[in-house]
PDB file as gemmi writes it, atoms N, CA and C in Angstrom:
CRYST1    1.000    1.000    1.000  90.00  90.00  90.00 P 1                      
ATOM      1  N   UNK A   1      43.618 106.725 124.295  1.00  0.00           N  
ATOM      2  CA  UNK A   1      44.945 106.417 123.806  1.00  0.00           C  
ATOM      3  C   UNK A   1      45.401 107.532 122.862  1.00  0.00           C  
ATOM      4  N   UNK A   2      46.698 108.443 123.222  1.00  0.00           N  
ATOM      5  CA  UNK A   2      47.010 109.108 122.386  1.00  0.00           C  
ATOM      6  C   UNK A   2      47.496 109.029 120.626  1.00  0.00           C  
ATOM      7  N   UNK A   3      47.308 109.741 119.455  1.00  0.00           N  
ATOM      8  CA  UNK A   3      47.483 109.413 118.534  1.00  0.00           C  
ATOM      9  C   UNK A   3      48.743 109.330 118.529  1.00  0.00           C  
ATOM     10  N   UNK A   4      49.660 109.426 117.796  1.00  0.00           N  
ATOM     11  CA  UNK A   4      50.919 109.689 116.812  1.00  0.00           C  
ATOM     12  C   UNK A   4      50.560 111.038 115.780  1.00  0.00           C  
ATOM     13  N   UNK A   5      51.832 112.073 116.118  1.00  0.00           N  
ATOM     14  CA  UNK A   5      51.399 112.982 114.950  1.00  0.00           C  
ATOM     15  C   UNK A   5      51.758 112.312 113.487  1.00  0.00           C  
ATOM     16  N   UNK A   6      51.188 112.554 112.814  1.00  0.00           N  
ATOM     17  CA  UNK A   6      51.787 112.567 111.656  1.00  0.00           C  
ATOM     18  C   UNK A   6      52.887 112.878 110.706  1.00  0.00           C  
ATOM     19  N   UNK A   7      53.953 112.128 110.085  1.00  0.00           N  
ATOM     20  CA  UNK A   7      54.711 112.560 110.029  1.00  0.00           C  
ATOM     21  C   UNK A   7      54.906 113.748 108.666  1.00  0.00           C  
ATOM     22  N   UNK A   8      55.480 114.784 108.909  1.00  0.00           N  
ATOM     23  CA  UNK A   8      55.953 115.858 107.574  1.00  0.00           C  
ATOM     24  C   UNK A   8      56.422 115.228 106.759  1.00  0.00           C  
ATOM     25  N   UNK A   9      55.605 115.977 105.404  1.00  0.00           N  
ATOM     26  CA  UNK A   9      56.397 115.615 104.784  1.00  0.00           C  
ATOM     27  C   UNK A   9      58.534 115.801 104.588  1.00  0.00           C  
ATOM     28  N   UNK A  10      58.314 116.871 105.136  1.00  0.00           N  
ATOM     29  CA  UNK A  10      59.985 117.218 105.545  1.00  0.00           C  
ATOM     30  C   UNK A  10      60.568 116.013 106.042  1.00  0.00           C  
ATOM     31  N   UNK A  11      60.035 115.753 107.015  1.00  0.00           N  
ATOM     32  CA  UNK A  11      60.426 114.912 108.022  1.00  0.00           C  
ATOM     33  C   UNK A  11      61.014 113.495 107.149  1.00  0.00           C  
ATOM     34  N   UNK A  12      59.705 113.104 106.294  1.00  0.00           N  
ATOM     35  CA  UNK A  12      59.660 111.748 105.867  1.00  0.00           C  
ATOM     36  C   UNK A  12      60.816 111.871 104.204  1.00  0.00           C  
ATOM     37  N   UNK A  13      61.328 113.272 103.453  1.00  0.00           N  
ATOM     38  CA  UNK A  13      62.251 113.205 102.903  1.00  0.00           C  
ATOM     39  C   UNK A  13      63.382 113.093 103.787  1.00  0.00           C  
ATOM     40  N   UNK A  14      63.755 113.400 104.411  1.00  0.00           N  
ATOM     41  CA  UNK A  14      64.972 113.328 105.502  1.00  0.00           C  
ATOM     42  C   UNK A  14      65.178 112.304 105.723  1.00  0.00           C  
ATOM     43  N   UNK A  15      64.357 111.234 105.783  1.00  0.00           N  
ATOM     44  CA  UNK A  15      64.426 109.625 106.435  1.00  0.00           C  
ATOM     45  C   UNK A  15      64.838 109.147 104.993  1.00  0.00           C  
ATOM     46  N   UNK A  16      64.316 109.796 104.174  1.00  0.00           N  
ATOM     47  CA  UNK A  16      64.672 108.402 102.802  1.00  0.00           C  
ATOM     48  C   UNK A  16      65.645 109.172 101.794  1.00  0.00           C  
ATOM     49  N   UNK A  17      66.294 110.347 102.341  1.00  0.00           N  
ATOM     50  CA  UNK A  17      67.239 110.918 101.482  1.00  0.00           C  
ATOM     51  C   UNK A  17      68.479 109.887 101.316  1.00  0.00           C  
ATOM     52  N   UNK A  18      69.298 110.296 100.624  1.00  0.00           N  
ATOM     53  CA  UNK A  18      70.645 109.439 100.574  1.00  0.00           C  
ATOM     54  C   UNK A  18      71.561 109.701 101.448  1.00  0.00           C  
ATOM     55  N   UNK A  19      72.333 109.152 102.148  1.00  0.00           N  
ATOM     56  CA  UNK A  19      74.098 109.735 103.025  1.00  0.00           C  
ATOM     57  C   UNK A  19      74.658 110.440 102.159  1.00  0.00           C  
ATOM     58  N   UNK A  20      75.202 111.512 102.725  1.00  0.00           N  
ATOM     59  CA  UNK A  20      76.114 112.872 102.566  1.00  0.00           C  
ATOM     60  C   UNK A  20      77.089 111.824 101.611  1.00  0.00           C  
ATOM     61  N   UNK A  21      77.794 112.123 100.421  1.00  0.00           N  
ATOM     62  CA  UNK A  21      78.859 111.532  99.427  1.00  0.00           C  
ATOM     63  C   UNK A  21      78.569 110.207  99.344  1.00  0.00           C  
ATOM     64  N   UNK A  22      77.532 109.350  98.861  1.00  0.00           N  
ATOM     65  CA  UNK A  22      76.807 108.109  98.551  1.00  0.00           C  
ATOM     66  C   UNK A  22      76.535 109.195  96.932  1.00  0.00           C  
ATOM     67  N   UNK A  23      76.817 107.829  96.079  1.00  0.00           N  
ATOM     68  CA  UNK A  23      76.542 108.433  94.576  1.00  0.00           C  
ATOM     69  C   UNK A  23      75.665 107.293  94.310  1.00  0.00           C  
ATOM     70  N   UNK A  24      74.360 107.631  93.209  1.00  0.00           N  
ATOM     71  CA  UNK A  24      73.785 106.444  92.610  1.00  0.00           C  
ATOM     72  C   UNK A  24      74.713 105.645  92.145  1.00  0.00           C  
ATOM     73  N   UNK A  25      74.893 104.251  91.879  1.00  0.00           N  
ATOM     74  CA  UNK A  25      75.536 103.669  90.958  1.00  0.00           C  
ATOM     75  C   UNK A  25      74.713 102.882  89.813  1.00  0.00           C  
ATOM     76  N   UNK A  26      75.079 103.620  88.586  1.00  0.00           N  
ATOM     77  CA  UNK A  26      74.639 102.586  87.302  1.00  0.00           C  
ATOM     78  C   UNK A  26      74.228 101.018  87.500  1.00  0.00           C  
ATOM     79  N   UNK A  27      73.469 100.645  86.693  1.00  0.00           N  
ATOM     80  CA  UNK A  27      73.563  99.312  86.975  1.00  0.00           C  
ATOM     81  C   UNK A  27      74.571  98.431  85.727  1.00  0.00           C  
ATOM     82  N   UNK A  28      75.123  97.451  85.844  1.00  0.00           N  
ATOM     83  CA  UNK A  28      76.178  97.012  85.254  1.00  0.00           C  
ATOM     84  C   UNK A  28      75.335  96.308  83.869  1.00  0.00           C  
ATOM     85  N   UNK A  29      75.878  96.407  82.849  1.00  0.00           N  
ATOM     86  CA  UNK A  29      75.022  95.581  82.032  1.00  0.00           C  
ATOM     87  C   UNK A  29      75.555  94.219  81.719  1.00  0.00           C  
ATOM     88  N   UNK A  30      74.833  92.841  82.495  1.00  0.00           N  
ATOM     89  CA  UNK A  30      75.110  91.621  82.094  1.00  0.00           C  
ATOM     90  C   UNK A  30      75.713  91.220  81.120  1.00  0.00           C  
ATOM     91  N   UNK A  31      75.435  91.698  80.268  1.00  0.00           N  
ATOM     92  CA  UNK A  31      76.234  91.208  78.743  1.00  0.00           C  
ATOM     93  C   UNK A  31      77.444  92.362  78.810  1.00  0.00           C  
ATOM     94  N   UNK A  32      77.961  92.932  79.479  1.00  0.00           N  
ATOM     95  CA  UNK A  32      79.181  93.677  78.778  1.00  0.00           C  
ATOM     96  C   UNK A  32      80.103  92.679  79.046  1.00  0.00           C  
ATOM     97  N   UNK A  33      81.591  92.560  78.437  1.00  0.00           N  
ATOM     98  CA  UNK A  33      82.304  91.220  78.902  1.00  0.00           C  
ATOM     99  C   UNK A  33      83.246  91.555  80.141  1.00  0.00           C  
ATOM    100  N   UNK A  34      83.744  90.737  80.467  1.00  0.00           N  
ATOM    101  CA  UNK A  34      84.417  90.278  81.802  1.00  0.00           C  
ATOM    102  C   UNK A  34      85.557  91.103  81.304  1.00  0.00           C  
ATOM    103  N   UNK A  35      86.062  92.136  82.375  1.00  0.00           N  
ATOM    104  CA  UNK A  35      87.286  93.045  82.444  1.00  0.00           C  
ATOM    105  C   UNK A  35      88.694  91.871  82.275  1.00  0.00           C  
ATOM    106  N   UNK A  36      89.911  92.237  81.889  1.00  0.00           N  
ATOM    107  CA  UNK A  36      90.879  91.564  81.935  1.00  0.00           C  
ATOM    108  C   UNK A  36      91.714  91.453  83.134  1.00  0.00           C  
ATOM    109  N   UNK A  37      92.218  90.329  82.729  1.00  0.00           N  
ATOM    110  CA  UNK A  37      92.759  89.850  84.299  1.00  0.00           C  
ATOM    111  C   UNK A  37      94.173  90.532  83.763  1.00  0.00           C  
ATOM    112  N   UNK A  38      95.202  90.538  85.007  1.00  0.00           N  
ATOM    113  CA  UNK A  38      96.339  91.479  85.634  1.00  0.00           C  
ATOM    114  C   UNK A  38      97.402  90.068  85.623  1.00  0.00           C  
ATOM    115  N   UNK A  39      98.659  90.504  85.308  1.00  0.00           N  
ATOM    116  CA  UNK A  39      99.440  88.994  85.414  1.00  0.00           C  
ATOM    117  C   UNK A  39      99.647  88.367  87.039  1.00  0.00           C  
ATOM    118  N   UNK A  40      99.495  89.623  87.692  1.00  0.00           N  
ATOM    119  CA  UNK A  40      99.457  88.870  89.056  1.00  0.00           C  
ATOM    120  C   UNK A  40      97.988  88.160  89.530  1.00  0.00           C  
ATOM    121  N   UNK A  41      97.160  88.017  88.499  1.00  0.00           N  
ATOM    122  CA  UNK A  41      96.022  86.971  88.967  1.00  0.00           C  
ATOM    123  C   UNK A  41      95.739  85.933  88.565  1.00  0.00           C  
ATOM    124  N   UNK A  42      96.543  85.856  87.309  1.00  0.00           N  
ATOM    125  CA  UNK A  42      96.908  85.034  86.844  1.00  0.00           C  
ATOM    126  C   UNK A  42      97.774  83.833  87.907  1.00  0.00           C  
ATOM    127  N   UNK A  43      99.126  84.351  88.024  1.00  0.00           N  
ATOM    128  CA  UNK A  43      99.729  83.848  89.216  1.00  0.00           C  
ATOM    129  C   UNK A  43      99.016  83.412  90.220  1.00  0.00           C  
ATOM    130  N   UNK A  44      97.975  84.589  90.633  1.00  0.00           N  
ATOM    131  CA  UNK A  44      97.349  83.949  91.823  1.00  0.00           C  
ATOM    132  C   UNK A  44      96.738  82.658  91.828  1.00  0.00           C  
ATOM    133  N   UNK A  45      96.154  82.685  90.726  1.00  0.00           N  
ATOM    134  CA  UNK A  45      95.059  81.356  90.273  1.00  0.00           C  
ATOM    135  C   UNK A  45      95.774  80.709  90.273  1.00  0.00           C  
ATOM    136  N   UNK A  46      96.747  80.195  89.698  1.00  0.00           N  
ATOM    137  CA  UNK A  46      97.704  79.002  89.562  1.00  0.00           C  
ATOM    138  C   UNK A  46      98.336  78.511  90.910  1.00  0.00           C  
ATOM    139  N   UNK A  47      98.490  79.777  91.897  1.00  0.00           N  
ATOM    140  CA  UNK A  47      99.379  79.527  93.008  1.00  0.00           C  
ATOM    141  C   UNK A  47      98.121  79.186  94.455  1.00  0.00           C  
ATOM    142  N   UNK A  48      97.348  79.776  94.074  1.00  0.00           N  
ATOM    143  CA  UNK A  48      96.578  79.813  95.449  1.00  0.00           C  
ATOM    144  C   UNK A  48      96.394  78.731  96.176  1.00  0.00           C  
ATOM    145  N   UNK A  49      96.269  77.341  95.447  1.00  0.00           N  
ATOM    146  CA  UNK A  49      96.116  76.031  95.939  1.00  0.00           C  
ATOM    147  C   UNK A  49      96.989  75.899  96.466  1.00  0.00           C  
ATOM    148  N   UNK A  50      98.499  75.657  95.720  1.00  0.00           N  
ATOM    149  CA  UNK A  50      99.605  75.647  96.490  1.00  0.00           C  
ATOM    150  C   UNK A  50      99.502  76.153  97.812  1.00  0.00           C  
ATOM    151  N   UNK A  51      99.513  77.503  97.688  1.00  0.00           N  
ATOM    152  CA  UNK A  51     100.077  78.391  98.998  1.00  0.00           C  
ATOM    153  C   UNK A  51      98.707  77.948 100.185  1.00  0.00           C  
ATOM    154  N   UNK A  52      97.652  77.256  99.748  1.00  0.00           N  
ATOM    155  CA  UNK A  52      96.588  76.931 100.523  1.00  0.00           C  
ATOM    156  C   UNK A  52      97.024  75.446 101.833  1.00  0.00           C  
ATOM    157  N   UNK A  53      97.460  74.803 100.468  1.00  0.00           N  
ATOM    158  CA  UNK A  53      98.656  73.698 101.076  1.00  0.00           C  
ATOM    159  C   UNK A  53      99.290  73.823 101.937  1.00  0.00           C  
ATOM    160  N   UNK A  54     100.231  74.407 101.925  1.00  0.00           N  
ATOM    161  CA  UNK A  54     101.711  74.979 102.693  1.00  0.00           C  
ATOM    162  C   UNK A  54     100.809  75.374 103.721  1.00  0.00           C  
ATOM    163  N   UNK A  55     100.041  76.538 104.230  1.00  0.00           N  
ATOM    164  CA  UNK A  55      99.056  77.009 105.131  1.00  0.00           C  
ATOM    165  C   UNK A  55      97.278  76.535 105.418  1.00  0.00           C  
ATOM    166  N   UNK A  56      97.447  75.468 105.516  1.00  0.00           N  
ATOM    167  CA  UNK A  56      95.513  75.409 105.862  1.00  0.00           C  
ATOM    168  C   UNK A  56      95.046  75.950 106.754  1.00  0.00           C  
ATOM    169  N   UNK A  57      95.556  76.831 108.061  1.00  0.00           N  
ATOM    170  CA  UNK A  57      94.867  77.577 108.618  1.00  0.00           C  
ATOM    171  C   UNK A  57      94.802  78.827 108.624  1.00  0.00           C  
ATOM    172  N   UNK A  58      95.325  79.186 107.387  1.00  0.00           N  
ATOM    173  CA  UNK A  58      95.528  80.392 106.817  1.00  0.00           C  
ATOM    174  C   UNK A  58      94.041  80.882 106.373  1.00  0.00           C  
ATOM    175  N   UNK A  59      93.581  82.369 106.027  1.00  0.00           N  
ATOM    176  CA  UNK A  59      92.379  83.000 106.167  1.00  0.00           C  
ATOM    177  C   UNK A  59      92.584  83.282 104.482  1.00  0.00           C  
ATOM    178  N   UNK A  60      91.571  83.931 104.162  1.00  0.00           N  
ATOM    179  CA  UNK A  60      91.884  84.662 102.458  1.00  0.00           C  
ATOM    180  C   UNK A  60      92.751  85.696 102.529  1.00  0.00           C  
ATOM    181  N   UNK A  61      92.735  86.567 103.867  1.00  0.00           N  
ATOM    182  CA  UNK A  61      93.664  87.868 104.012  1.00  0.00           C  
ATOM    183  C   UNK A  61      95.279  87.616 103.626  1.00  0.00           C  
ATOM    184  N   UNK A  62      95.442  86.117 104.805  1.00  0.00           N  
ATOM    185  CA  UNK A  62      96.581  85.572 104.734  1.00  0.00           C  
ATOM    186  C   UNK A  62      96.859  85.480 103.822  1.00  0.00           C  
ATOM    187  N   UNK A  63      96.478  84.258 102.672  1.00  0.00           N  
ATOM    188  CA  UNK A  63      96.857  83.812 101.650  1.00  0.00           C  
ATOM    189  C   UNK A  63      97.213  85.047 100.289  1.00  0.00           C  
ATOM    190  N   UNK A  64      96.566  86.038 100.457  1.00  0.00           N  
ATOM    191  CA  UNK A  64      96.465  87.115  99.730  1.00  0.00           C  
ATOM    192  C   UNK A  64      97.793  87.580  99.949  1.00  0.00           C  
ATOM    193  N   UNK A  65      98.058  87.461 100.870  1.00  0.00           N  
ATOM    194  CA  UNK A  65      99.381  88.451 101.420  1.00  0.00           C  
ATOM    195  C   UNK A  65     100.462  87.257 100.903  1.00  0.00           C  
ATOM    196  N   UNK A  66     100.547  86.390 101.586  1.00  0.00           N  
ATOM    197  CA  UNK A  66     101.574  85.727 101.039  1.00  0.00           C  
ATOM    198  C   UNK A  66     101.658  85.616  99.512  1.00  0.00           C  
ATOM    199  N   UNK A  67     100.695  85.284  98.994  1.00  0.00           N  
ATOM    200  CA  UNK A  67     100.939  85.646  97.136  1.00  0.00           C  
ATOM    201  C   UNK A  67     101.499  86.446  96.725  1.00  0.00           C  
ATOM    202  N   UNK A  68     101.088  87.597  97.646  1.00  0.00           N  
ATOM    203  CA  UNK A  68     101.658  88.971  96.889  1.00  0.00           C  
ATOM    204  C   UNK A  68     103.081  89.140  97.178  1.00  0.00           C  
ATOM    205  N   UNK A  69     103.573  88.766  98.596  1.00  0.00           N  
ATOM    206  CA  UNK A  69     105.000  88.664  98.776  1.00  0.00           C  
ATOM    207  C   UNK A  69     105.488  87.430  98.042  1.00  0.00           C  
ATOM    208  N   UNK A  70     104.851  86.616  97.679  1.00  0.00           N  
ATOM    209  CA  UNK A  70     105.884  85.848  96.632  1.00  0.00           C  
ATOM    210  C   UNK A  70     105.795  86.451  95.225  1.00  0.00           C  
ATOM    211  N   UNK A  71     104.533  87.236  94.648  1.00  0.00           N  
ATOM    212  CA  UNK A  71     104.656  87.826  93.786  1.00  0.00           C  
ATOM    213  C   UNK A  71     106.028  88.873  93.374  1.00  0.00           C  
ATOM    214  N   UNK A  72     106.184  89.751  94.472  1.00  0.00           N  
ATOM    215  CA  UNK A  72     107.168  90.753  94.925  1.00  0.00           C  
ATOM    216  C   UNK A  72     108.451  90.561  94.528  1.00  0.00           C  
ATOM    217  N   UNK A  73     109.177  89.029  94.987  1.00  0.00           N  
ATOM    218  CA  UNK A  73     110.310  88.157  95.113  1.00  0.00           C  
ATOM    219  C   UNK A  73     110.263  88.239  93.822  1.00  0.00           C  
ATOM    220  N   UNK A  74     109.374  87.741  93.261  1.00  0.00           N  
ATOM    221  CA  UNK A  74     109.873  86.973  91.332  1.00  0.00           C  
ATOM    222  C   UNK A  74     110.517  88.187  91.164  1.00  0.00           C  
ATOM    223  N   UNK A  75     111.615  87.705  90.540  1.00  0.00           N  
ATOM    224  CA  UNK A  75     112.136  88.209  88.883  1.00  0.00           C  
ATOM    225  C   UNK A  75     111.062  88.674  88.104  1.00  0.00           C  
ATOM    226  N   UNK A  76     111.597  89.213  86.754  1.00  0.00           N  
ATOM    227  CA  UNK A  76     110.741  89.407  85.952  1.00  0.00           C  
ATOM    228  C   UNK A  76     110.810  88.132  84.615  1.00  0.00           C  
ATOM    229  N   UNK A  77     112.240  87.388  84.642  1.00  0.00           N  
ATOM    230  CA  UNK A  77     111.929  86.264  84.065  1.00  0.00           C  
ATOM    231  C   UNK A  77     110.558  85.148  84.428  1.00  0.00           C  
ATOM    232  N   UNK A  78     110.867  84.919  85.937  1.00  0.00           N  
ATOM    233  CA  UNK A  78     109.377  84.206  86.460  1.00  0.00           C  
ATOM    234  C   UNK A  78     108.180  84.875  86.398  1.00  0.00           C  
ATOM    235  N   UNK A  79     108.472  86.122  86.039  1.00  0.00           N  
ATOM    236  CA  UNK A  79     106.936  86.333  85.612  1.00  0.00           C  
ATOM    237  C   UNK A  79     106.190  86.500  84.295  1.00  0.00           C  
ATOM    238  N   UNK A  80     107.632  86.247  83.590  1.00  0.00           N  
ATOM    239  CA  UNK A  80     106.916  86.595  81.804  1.00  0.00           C  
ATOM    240  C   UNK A  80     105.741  85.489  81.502  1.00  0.00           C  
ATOM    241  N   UNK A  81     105.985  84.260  81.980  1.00  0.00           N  
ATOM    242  CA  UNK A  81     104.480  83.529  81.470  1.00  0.00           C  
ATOM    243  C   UNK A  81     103.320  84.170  81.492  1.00  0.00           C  
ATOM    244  N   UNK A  82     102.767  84.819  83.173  1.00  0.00           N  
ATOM    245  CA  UNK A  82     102.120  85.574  83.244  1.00  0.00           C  
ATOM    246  C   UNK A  82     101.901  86.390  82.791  1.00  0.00           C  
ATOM    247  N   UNK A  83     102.940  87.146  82.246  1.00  0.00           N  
ATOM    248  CA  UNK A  83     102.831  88.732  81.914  1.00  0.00           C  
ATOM    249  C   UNK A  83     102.429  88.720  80.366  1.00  0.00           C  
ATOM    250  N   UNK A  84     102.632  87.268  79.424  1.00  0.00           N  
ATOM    251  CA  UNK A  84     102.458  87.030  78.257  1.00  0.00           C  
ATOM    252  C   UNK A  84     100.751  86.310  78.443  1.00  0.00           C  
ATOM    253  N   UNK A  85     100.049  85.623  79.756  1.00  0.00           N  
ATOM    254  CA  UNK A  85      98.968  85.624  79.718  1.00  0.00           C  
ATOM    255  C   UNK A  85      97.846  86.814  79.738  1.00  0.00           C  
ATOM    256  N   UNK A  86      98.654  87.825  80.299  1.00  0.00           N  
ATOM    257  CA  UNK A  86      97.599  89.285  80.769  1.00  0.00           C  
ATOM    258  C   UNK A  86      97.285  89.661  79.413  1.00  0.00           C  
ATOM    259  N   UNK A  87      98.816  89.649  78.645  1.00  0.00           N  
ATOM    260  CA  UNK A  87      98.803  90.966  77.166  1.00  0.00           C  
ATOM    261  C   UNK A  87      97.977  90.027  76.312  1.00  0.00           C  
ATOM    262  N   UNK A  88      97.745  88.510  76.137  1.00  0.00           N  
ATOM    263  CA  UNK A  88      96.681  87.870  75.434  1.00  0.00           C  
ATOM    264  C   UNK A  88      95.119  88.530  76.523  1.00  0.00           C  
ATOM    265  N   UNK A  89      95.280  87.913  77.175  1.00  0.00           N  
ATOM    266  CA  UNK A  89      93.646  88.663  77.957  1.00  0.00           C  
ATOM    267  C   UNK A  89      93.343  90.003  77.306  1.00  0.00           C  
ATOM    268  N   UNK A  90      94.234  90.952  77.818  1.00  0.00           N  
ATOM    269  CA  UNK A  90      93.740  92.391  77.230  1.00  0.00           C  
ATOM    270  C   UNK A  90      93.959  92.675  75.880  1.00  0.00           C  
ATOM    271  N   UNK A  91      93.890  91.613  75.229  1.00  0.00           N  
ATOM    272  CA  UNK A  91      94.074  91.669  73.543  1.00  0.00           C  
ATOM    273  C   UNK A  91      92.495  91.238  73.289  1.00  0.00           C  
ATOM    274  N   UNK A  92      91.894  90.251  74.040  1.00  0.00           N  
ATOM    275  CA  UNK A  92      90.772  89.444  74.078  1.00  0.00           C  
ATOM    276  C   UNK A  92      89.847  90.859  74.533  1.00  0.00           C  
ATOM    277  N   UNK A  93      90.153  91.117  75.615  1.00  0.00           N  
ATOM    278  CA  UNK A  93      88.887  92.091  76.334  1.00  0.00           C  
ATOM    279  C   UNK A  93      89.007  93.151  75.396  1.00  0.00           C  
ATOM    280  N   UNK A  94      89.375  93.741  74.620  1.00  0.00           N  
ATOM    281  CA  UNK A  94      89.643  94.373  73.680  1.00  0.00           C  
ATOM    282  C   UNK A  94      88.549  94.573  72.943  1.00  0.00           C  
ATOM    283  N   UNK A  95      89.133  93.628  72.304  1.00  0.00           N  
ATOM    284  CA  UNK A  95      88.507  92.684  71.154  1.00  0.00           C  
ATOM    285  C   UNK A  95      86.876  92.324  71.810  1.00  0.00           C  
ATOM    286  N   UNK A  96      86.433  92.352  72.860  1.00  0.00           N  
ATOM    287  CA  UNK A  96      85.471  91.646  73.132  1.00  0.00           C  
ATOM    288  C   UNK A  96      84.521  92.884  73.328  1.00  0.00           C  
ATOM    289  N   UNK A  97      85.365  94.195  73.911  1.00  0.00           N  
ATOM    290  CA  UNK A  97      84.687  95.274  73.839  1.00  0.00           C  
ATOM    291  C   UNK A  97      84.323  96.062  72.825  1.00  0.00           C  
ATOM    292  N   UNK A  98      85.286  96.143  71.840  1.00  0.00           N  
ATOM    293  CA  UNK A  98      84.979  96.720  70.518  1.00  0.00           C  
ATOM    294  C   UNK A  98      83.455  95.780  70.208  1.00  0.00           C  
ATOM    295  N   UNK A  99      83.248  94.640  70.600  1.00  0.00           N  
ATOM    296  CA  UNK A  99      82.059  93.928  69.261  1.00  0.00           C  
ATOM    297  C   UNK A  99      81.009  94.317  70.417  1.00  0.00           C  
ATOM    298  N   UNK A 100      81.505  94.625  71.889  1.00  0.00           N  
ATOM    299  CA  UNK A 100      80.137  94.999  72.423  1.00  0.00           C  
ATOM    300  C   UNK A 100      79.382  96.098  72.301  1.00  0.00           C  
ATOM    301  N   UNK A 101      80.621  97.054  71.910  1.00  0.00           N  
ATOM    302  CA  UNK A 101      80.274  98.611  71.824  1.00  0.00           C  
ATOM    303  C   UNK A 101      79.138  99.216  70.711  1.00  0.00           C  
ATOM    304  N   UNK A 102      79.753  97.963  69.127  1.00  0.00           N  
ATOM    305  CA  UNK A 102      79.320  97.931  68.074  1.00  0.00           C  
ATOM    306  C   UNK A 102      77.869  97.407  68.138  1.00  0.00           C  
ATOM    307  N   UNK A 103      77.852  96.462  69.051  1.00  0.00           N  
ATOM    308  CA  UNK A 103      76.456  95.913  69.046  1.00  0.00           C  
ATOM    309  C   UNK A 103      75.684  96.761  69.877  1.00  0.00           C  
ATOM    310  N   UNK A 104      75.882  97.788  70.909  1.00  0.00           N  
ATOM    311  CA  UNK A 104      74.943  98.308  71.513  1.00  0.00           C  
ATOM    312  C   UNK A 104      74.833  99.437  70.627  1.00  0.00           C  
ATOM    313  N   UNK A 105      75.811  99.844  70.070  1.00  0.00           N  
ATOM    314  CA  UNK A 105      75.782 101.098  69.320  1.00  0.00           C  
ATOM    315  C   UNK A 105      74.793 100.619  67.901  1.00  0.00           C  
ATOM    316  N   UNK A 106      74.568  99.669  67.452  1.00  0.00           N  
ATOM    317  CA  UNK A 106      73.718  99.105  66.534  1.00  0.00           C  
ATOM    318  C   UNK A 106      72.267  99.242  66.828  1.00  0.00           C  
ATOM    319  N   UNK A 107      72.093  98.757  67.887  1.00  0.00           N  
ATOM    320  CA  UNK A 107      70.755  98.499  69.001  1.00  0.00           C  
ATOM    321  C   UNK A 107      70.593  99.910  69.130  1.00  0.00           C  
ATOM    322  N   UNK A 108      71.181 100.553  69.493  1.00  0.00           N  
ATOM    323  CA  UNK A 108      71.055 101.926  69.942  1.00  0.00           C  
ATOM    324  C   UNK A 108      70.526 103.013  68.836  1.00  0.00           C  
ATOM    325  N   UNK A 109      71.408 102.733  67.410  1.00  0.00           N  
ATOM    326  CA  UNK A 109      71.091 102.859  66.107  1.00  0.00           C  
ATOM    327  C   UNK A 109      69.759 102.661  65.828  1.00  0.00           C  
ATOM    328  N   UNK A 110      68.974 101.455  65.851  1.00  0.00           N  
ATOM    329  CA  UNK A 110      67.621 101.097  65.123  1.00  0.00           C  
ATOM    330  C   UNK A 110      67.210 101.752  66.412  1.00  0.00           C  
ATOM    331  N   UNK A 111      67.143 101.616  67.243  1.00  0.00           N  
ATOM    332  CA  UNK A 111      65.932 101.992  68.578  1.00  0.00           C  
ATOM    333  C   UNK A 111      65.394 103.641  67.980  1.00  0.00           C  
ATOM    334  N   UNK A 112      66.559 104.835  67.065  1.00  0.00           N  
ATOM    335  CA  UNK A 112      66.338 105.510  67.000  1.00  0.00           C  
ATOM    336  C   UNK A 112      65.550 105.753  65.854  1.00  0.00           C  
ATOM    337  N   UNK A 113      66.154 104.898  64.813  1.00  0.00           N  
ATOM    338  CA  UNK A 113      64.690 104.641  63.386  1.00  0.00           C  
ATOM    339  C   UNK A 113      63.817 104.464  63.853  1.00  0.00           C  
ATOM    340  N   UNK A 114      63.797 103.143  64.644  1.00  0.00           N  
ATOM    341  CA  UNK A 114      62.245 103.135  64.967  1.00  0.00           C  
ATOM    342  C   UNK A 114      61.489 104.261  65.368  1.00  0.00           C  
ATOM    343  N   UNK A 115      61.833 104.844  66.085  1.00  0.00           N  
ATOM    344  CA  UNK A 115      61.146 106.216  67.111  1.00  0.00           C  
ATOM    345  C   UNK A 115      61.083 107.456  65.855  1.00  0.00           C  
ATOM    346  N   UNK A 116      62.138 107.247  64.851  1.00  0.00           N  
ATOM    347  CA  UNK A 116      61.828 108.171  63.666  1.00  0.00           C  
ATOM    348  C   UNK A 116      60.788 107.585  62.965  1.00  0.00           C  
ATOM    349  N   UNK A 117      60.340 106.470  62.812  1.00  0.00           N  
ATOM    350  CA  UNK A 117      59.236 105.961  61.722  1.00  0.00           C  
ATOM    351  C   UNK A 117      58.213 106.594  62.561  1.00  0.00           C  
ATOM    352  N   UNK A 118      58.081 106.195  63.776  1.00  0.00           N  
ATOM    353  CA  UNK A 118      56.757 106.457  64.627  1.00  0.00           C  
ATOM    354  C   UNK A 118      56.111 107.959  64.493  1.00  0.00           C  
ATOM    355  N   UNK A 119      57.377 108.714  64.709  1.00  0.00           N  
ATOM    356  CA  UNK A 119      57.331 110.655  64.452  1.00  0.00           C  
ATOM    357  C   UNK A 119      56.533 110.659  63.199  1.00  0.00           C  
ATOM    358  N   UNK A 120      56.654 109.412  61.862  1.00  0.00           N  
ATOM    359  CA  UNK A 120      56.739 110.206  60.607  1.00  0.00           C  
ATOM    360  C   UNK A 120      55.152 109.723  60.694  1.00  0.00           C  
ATOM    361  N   UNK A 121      54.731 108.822  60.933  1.00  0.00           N  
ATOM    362  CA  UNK A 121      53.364 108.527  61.414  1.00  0.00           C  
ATOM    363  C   UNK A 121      52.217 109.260  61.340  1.00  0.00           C  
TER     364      UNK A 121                                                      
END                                                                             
């Protein structure tokens, strides 16, 4: 029974390299907070049931689309509720990022004493 050559090492980087314009991606850190929502998702959330109603054999594509064309239609009077929910959100995510930044930047702070006590050792 014939062997199998063995494979190169050449060979066997080639198989486990990455695709041509594929970038690593970071990994996300659990605790950073939730990005702010947009006044049209706001809308959406409120409307989606509705417009689910009106259409039950409608897909997510569908329903997406129709939101957005009723989004489109509003005025900008019908949309100030929304638009006064976003500017509270991104007042919040703000706010939520500054105390995250501070706290990793804190963490980040001692991690480096520590590693200076250890040097002085």
């Amino acid at each position: 029974m014939p062997t199998m050559p063995k494979e190169t090492s050449i060979k066997r980087a080639l198989k486990e390299r990455r695709p041509r314009g594929s970038k690593v991606r970071r990994k996300k850190d659990p605790n950073a907070p939730k990005k702010n929502l947009t006044a049209f998702f706001f809308f959406s959330g409120e409307m989606r049931d509705q417009v689910k109603e009106e259409n039950p054999g409608a897909k997510i594509g569908t329903i997406s689309k129709i939101l957005g064309q009723k989004w489109k239609e509003m005025d900008d009077d019908a949309k100030a509720p929304y638009v006064e929910k976003a500017v509270a959100d991104k007042a919040r995510y703000e706010k939520a990022v500054a105390a995250y930044k501070s706290k990793v930047n804190d963490a980040h702070h001692d991690e480096v004493e520590e590693d200076d006590e250890e040097d002085d050792e």
